[in-house]
N, C-alpha and C positions, 0 to 999 in steps of 0.2 A: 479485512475480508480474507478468507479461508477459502484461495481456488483448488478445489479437486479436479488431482490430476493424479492418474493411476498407473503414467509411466513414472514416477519418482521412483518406485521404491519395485518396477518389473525390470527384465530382462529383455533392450531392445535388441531387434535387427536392421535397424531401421536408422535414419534420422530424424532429429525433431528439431523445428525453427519454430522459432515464436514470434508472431511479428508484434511491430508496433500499433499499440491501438490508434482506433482512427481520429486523427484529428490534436492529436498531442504530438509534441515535439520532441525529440531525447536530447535530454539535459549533457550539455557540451565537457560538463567537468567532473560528472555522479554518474558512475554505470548505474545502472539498473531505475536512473526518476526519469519521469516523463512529465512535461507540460503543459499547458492547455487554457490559452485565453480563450476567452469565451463575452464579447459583448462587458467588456471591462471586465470581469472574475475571470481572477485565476487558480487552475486546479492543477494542485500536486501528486502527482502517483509515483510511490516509490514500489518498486516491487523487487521481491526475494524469495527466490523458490518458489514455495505456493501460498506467501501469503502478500497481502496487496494491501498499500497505507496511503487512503484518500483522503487528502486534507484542502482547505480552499478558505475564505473567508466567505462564502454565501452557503450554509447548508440546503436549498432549495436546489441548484446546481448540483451539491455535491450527490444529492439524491438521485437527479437527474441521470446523473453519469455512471453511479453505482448500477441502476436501473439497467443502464443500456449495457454495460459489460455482462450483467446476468443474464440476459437475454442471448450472447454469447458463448458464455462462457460456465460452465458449472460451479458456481461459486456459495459462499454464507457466510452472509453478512455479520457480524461478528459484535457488533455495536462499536461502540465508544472505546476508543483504545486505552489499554490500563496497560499495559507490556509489547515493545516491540523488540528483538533481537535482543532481547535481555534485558530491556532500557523500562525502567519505569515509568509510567506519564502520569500524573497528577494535575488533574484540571478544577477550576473556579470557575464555575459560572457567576457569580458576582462580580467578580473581575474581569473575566472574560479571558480569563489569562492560563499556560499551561507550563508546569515544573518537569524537568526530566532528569530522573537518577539515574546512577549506575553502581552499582556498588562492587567494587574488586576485591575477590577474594582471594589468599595467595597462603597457600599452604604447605605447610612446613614439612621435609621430610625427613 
């Protein structure tokens, strides 16, 4: 998910806190994940700047929760991740299973 936020890229006078969303917990050893039992599922929210990576094993849940942050928060929903921070993801649904590349480029001067 893609949250619009239009102090990124303005000129504050001000300061800006972000709090934690409700009901997740912050991950004690990953700045920026947050966690969230919920009735046995658990949901993962990583977030980076303005964009926000919800992942969980119930997608019924993860809808839920996407829901409720939009409600909040000006955000677009983005689908299915194929790139996060540069990282590849390659998913099987057949499998049910997800690949993640990276590939380093190092150039010569």
């Amino acid at each position: 998910m893609d949250v619009k936020s239009a102090f990124l890229n303005g000129l504050l006078k001000e300061e800006v806190y972000v709090t934690q969303p409700p009901g997740f917990e912050k991950c004690k050893v990953e700045y920026g994940v947050y966690v969230k039992e919920e009735n046995g599922d658990i949901i993962i929210l990583c977030l980076y700047v303005d964009d926000l990576l919800i992942t969980g094993g119930n997608e019924v849940v993860i809808q839920t929760v996407k829901k409720q942050l939009q409600q909040e928060f000006d955000m677009i929903d983005l689908g299915v991740m194929s790139y996060f921070l540069g990282i590849e993801f390659i998913h099987s649904q057949e499998w049910r299973t997800g690949d993640a590349s990276k590939e380093v480029c190092i150039g010569s001067s």
